[in-house]
ZAVO-93012 format. One record per residue: x, y, z of N, C-alpha, C in turn; residue number from 1; residue in one letter. Coordinates in Angstrom, 2 decimals. Layout:
BEGIN
+---------+---------+---------+---------+---------+---------+---------+---------+---------+------+------+
|      nx |      ny |      nz |     cax |     cay |     caz |      cx |      cy |      cz | resi | resn |
+---------+---------+---------+---------+---------+---------+---------+---------+---------+------+------+
|       X |       Y |       Z |       X |       Y |       Z |       X |       Y |       Z |  NUM |    a |
...
+---------+---------+---------+---------+---------+---------+---------+---------+---------+------+------+
***
This chain:
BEGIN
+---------+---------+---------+---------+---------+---------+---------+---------+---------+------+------+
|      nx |      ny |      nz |     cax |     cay |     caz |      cx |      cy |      cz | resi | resn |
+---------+---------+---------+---------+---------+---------+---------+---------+---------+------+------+
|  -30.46 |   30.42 |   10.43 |  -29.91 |   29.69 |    9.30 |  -29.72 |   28.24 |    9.72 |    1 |    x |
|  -29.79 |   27.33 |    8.53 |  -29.90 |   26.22 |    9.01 |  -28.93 |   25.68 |    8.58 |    2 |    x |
|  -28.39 |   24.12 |    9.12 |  -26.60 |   23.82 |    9.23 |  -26.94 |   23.30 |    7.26 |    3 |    x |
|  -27.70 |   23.35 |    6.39 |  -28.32 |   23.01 |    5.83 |  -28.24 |   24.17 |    4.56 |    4 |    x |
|  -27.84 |   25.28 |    5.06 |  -28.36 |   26.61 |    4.21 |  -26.82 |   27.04 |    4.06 |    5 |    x |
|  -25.57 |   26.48 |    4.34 |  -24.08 |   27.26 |    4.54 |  -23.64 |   27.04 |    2.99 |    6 |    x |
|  -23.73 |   26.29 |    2.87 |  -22.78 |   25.60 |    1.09 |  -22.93 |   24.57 |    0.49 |    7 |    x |
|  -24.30 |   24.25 |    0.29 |  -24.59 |   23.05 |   -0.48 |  -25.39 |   22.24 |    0.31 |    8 |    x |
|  -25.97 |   22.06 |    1.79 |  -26.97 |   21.25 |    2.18 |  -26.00 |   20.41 |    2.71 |    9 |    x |
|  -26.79 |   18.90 |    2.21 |  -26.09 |   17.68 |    3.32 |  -24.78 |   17.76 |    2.68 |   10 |    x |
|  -24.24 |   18.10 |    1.85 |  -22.55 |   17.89 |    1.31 |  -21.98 |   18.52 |    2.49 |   11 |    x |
|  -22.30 |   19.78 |    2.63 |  -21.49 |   20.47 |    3.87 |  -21.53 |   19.69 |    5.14 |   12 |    x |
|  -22.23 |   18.98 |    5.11 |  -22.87 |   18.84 |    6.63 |  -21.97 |   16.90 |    7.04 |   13 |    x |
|  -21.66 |   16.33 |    5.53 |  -21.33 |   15.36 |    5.31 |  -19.86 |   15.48 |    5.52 |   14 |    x |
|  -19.11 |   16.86 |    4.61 |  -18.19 |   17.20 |    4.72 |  -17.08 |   17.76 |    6.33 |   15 |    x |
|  -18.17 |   18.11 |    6.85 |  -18.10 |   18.85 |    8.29 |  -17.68 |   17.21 |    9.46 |   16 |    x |
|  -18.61 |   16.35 |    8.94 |  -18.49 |   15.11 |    9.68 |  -17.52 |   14.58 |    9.38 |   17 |    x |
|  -16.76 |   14.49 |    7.94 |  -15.35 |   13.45 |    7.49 |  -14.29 |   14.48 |    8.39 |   18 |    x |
|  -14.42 |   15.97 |    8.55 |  -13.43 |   16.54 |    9.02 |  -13.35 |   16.05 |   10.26 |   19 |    x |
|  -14.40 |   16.47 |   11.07 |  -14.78 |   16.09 |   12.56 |  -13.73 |   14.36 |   12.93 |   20 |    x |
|  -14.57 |   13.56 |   12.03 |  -14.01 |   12.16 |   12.31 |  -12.43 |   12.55 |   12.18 |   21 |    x |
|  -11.72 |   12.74 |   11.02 |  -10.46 |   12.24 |   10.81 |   -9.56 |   13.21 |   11.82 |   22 |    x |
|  -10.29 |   14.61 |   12.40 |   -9.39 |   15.17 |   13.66 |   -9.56 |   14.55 |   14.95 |   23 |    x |
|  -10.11 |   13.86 |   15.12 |  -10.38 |   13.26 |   16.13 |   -9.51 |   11.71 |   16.01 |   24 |    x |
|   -9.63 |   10.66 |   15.00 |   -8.68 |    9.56 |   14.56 |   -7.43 |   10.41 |   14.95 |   25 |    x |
|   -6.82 |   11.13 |   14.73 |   -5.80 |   12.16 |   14.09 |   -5.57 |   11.97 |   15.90 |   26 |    x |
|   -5.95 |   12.78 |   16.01 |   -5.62 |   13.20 |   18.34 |   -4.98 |   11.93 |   18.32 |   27 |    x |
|   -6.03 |   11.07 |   18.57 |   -5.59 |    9.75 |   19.05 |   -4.50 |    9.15 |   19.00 |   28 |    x |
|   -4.30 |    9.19 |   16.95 |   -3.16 |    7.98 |   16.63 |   -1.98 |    8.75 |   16.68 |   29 |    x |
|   -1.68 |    9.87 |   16.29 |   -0.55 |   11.06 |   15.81 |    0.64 |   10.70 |   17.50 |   30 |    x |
|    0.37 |   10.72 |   18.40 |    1.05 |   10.35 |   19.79 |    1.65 |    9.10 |   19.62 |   31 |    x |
|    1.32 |    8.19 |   19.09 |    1.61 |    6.60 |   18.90 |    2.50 |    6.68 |   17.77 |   32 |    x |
|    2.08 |    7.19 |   16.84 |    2.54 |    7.10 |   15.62 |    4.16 |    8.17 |   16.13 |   33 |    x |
|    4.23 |    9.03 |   16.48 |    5.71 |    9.80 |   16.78 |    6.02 |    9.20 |   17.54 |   34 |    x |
|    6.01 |    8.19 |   18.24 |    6.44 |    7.03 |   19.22 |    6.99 |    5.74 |   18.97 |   35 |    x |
|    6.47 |    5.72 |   17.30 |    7.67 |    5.07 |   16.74 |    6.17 |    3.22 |   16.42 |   36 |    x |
|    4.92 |    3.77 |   17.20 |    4.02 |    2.68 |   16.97 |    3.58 |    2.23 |   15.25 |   37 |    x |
|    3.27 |    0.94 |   14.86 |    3.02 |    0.95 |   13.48 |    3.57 |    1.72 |   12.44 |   38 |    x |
|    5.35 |    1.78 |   12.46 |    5.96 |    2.56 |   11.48 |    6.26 |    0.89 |   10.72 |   39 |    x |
|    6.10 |    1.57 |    9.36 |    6.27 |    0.83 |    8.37 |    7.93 |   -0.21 |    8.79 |   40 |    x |
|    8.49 |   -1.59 |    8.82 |    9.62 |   -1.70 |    9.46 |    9.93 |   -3.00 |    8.23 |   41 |    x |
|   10.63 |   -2.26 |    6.99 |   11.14 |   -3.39 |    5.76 |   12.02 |   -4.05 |    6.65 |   42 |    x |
|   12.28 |   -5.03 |    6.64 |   11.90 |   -6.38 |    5.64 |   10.94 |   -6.89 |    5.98 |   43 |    x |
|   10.06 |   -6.73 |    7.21 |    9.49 |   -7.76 |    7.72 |    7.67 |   -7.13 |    7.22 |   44 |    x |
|    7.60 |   -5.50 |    7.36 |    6.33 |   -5.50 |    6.63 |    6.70 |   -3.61 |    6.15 |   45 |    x |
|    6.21 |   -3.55 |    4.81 |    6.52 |   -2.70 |    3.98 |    5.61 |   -1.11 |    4.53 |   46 |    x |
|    4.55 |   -1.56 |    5.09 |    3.28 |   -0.85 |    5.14 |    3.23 |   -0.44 |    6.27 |   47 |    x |
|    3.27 |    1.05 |    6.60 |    2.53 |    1.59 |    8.17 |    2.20 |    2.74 |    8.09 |   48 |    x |
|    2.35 |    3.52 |    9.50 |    1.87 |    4.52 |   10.04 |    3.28 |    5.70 |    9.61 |   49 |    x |
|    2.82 |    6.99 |    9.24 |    3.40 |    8.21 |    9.72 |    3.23 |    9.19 |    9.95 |   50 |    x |
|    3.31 |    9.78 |   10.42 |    2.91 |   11.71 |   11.02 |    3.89 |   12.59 |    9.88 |   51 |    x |
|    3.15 |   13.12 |    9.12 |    3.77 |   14.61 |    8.09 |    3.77 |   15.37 |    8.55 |   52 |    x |
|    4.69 |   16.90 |    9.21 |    4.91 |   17.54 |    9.39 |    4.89 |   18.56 |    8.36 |   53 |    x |
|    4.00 |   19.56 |    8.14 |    3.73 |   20.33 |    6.52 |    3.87 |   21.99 |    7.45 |   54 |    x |
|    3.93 |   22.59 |    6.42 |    3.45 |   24.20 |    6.92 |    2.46 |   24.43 |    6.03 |   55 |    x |
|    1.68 |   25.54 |    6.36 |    0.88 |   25.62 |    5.89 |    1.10 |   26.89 |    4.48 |   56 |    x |
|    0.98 |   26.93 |    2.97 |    0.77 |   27.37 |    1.95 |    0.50 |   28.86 |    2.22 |   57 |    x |
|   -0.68 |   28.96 |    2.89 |   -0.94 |   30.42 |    3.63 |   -0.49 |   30.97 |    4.55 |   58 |    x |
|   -0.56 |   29.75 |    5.64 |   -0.42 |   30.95 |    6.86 |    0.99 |   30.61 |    7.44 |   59 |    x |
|    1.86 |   30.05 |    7.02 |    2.97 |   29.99 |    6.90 |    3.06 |   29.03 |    8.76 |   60 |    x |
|    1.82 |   28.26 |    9.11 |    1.49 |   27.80 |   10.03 |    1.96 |   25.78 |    9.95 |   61 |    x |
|    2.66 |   25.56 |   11.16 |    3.05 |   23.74 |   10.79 |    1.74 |   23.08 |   11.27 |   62 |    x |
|    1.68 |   22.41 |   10.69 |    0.30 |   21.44 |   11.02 |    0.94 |   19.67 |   10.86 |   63 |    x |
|    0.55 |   18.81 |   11.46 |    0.72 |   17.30 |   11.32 |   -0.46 |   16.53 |   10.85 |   64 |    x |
|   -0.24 |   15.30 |   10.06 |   -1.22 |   14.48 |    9.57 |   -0.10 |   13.12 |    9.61 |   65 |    x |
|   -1.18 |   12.47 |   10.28 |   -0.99 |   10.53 |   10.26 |   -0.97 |   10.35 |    8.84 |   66 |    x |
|   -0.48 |    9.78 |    7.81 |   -0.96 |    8.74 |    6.92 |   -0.20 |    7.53 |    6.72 |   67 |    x |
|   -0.85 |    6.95 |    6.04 |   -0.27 |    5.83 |    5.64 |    0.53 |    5.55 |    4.50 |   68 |    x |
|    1.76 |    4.97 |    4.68 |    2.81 |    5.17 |    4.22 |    3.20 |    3.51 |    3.59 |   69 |    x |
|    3.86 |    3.34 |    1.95 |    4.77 |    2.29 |    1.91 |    6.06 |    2.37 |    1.84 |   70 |    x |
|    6.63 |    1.85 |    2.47 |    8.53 |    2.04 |    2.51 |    8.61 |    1.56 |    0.83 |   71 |    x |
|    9.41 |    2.04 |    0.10 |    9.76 |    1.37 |   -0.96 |   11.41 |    2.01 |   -1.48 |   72 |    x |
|   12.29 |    0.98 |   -1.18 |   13.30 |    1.88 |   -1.36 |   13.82 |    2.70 |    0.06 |   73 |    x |
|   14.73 |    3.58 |   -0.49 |   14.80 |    4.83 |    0.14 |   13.80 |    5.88 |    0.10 |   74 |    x |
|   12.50 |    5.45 |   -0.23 |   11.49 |    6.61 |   -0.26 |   10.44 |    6.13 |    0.16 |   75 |    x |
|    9.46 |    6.67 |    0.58 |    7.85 |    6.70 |    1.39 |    6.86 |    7.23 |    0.08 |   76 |    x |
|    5.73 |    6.12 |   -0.12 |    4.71 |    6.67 |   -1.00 |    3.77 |    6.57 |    0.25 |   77 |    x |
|    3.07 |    7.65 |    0.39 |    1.84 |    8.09 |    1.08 |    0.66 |    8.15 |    0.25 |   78 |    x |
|   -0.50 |    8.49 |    0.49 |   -1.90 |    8.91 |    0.33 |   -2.80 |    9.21 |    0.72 |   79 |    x |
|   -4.02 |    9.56 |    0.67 |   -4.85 |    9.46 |    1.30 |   -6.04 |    9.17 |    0.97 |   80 |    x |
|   -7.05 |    8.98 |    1.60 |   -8.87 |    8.63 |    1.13 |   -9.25 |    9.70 |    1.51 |   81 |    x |
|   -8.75 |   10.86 |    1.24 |   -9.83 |   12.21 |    1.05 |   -9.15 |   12.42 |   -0.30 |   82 |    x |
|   -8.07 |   12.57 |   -0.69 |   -8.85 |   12.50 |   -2.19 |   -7.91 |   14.40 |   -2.45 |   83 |    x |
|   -8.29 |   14.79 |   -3.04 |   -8.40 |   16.37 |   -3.35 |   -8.69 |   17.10 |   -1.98 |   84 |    x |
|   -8.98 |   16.82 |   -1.50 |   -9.80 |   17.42 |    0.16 |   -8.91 |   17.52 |    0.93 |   85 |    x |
|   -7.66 |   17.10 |    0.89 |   -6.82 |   16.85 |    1.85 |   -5.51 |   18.29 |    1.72 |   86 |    x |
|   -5.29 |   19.06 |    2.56 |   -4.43 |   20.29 |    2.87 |   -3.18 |   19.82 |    2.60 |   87 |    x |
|   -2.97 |   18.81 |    3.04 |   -1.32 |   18.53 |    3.64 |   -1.18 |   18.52 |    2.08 |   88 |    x |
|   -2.07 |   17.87 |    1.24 |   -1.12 |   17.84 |   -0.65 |   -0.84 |   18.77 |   -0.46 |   89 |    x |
|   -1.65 |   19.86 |   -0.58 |   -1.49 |   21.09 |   -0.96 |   -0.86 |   22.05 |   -0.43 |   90 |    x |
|   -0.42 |   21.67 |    0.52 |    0.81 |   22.33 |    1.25 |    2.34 |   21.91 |    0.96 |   91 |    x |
|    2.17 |   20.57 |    0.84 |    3.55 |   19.58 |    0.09 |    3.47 |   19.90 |   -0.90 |   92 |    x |
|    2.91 |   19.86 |   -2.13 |    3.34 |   20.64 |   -3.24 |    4.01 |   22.01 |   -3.70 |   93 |    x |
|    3.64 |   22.79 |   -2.60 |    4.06 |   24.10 |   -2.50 |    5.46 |   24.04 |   -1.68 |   94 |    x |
|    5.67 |   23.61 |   -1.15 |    6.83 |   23.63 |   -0.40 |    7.65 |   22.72 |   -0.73 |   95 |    x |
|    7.99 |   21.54 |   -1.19 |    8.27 |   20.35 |   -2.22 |    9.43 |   20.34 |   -0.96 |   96 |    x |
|    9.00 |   20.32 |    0.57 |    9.96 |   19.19 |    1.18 |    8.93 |   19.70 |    3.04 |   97 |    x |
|    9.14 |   18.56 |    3.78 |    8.52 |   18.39 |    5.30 |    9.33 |   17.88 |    6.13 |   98 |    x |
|    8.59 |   17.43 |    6.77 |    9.05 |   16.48 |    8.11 |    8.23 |   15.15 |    8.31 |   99 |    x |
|    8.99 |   14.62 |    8.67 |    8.01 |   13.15 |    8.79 |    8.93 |   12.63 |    9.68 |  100 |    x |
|    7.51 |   11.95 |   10.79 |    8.11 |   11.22 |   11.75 |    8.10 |    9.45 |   11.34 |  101 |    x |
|    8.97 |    8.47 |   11.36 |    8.91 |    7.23 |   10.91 |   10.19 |    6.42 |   12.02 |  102 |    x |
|    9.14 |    5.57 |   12.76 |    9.78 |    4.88 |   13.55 |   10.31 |    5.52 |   14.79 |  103 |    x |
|    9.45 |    6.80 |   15.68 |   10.11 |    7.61 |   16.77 |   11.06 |    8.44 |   16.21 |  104 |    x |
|   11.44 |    8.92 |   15.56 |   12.54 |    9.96 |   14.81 |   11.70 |   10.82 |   13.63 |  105 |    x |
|   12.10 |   11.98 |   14.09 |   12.04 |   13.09 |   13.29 |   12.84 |   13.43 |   12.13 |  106 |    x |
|   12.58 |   13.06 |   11.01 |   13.15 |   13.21 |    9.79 |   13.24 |   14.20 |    9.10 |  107 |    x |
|   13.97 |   15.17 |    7.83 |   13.59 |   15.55 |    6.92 |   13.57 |   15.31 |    5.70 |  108 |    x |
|   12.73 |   15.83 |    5.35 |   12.17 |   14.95 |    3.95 |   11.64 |   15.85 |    2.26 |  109 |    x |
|   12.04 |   15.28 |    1.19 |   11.97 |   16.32 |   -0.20 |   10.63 |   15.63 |   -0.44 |  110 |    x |
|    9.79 |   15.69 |   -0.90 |    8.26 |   15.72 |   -1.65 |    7.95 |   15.91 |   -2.70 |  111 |    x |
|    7.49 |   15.42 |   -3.08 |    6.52 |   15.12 |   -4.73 |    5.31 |   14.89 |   -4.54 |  112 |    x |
|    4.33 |   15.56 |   -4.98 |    3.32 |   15.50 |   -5.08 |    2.57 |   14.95 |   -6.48 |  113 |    x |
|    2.12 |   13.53 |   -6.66 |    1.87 |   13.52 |   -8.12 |    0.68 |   13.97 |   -8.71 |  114 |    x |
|    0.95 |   14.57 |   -9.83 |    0.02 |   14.70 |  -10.81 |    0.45 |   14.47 |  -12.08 |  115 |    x |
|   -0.10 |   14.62 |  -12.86 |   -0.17 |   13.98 |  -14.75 |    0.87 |   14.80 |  -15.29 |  116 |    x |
|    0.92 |   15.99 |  -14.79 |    2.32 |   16.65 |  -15.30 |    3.29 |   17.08 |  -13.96 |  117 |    x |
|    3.67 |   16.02 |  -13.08 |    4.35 |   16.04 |  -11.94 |    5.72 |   15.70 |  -12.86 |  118 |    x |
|    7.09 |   16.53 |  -12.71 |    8.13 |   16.41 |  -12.84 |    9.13 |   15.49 |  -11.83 |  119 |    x |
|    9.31 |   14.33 |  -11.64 |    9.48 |   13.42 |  -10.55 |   11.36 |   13.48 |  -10.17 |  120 |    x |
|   11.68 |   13.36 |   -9.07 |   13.66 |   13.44 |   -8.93 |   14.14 |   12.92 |   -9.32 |  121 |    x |
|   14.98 |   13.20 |  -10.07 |   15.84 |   11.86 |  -10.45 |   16.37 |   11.02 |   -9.59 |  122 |    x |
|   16.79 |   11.41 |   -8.43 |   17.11 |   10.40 |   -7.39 |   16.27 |    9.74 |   -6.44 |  123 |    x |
|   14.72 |    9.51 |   -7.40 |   13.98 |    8.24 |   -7.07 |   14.87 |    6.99 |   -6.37 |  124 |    x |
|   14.43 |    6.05 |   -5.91 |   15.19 |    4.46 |   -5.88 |   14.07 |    4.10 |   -7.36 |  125 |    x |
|   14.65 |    2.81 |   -7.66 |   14.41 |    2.64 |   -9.83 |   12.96 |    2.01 |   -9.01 |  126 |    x |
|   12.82 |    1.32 |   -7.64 |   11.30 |    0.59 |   -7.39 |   10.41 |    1.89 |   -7.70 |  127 |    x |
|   10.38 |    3.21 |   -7.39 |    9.47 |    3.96 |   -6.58 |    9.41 |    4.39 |   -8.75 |  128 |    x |
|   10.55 |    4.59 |   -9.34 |    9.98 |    4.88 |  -10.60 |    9.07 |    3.53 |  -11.50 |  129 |    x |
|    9.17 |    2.64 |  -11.24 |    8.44 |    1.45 |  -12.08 |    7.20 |    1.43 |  -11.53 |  130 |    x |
|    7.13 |    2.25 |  -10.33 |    5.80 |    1.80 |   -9.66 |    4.70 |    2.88 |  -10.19 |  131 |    x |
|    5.31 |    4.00 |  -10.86 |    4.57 |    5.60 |  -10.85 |    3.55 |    5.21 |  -11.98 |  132 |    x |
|    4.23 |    4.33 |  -13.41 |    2.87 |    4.25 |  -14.23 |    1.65 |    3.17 |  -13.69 |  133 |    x |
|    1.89 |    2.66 |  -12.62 |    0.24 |    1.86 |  -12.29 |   -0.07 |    2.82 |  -10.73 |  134 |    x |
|    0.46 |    3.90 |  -10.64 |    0.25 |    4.38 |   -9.67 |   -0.67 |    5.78 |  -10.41 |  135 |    x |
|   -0.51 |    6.23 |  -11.37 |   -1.18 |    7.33 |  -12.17 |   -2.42 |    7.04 |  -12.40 |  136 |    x |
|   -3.10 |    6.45 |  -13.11 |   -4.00 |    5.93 |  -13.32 |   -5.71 |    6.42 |  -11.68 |  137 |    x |
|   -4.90 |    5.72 |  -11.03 |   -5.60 |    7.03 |   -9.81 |   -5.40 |    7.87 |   -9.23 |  138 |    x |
|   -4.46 |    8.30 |   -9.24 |   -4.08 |   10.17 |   -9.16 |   -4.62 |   10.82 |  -10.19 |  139 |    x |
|   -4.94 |   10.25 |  -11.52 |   -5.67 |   11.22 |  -12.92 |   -7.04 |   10.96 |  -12.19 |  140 |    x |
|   -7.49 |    9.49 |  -11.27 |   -9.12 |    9.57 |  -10.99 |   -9.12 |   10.45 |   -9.25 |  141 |    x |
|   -8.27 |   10.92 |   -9.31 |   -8.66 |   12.28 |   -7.80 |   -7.50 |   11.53 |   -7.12 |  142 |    x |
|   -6.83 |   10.26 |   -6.74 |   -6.60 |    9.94 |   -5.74 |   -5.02 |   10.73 |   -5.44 |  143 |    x |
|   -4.99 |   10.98 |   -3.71 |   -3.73 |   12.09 |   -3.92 |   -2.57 |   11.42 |   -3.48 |  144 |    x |
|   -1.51 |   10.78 |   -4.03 |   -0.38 |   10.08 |   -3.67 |    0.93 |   11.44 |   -3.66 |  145 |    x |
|    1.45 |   11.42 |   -2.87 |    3.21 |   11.83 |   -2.68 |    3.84 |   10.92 |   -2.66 |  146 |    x |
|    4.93 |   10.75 |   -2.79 |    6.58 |   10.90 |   -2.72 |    7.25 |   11.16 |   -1.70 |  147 |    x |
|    7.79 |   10.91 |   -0.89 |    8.60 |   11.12 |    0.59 |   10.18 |   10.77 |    0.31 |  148 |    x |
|   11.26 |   11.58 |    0.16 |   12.36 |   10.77 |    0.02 |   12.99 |   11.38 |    1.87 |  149 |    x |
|   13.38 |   10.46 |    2.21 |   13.74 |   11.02 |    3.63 |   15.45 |   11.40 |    3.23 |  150 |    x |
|   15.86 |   12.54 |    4.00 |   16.77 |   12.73 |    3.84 |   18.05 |   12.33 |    5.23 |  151 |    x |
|   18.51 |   10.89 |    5.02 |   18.50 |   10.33 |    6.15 |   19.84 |   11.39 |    7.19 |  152 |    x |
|   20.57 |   11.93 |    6.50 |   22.21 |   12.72 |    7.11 |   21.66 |   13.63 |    7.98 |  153 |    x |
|   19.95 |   14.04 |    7.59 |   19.54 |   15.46 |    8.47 |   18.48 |   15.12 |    9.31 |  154 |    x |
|   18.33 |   13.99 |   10.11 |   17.90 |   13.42 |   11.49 |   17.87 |   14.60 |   12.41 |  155 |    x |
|   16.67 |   14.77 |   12.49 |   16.31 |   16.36 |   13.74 |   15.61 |   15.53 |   15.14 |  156 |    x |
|   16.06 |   15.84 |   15.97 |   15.32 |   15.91 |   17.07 |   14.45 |   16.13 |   17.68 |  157 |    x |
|   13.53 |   15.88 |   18.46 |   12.22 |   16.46 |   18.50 |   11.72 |   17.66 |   19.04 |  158 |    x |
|   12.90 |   17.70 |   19.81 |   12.92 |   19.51 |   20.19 |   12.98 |   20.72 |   19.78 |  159 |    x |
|   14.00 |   20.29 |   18.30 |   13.83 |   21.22 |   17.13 |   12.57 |   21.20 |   16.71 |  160 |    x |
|   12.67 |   23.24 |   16.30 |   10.81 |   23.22 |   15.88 |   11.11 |   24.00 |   14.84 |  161 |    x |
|   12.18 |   23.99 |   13.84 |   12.49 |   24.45 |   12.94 |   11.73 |   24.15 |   11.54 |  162 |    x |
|   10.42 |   25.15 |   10.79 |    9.59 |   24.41 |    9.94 |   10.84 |   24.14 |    8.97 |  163 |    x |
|   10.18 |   23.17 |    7.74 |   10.30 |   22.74 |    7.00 |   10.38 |   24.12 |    5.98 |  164 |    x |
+---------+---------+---------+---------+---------+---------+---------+---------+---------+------+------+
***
């Protein structure tokens, strides 16, 4: 059989390579990034790095993902450029709270996952709600944005391995 003949030809084979790349980015940065490297640090710049701490939907398994994060408020909007493809939504939606590391500290954190009929917290900060209608617009075209509200009183340690 050919790598060609599994599920669609070069899609699979295209698909197999975005995985390949972003676990490999992933090794690299995920060490830096729980180290407190390129965490988003308001006032001075809004935009960085964080490691999600998710379980997994099925196998009731924790898994981590880098993304990129904007501080806004008391809350973290994330995303990603895979789009629909990406587990961690789909694990944050189901579980509607994680872990996230931001700035060397282990956080916990409630989740929103948006979609067109996403029910959002009321205890948004009012930035993260003014921002949701020009933020929809590409979540209706695939793109997958969350919601991160960190829950700052329940600061875990890194030794705790207590999932989410």
């Amino acid at each position: 059989m050919s790598m060609f003949d599994a599920r669609g030809g070069a899609a699979s084979l295209l698909e197999a390579a975005e995985r390949g790349f972003f676990s490999g980015l992933n090794a690299f940065v995920e060490p830096l990034v729980r180290a407190g490297w390129f965490a988003p640090q308001p006032p001075f710049w809004s935009t960085g790095l964080i490691v999600l701490e998710h379980t997994g939907r099925r196998t009731g398994q924790r898994y981590t993902t880098p993304l990129l994060a904007l501080h806004l408020g008391q809350a973290l909007l994330v995303s990603t450029v895979r789009g629909r493809r990406s587990n961690w939504a789909r694990n944050l939606a189901a579980a509607g709270k994680a872990f996230i590391w931001v700035g060397g500290r282990r956080l916990a954190a409630r989740a929103a996952v948006l979609s067109p009929t996403t029910t959002l917290p009321e205890e948004l900060p009012p930035i993260v709600r003014q921002l949701i209608p020009f933020v929809m617009p590409a979540v209706i075209a695939g793109f997958t944005v969350a919601i991160l509200v960190p829950e700052a009183a329940t600061a875990v340690s890194s030794s705790q391995t207590t999932s989410p």
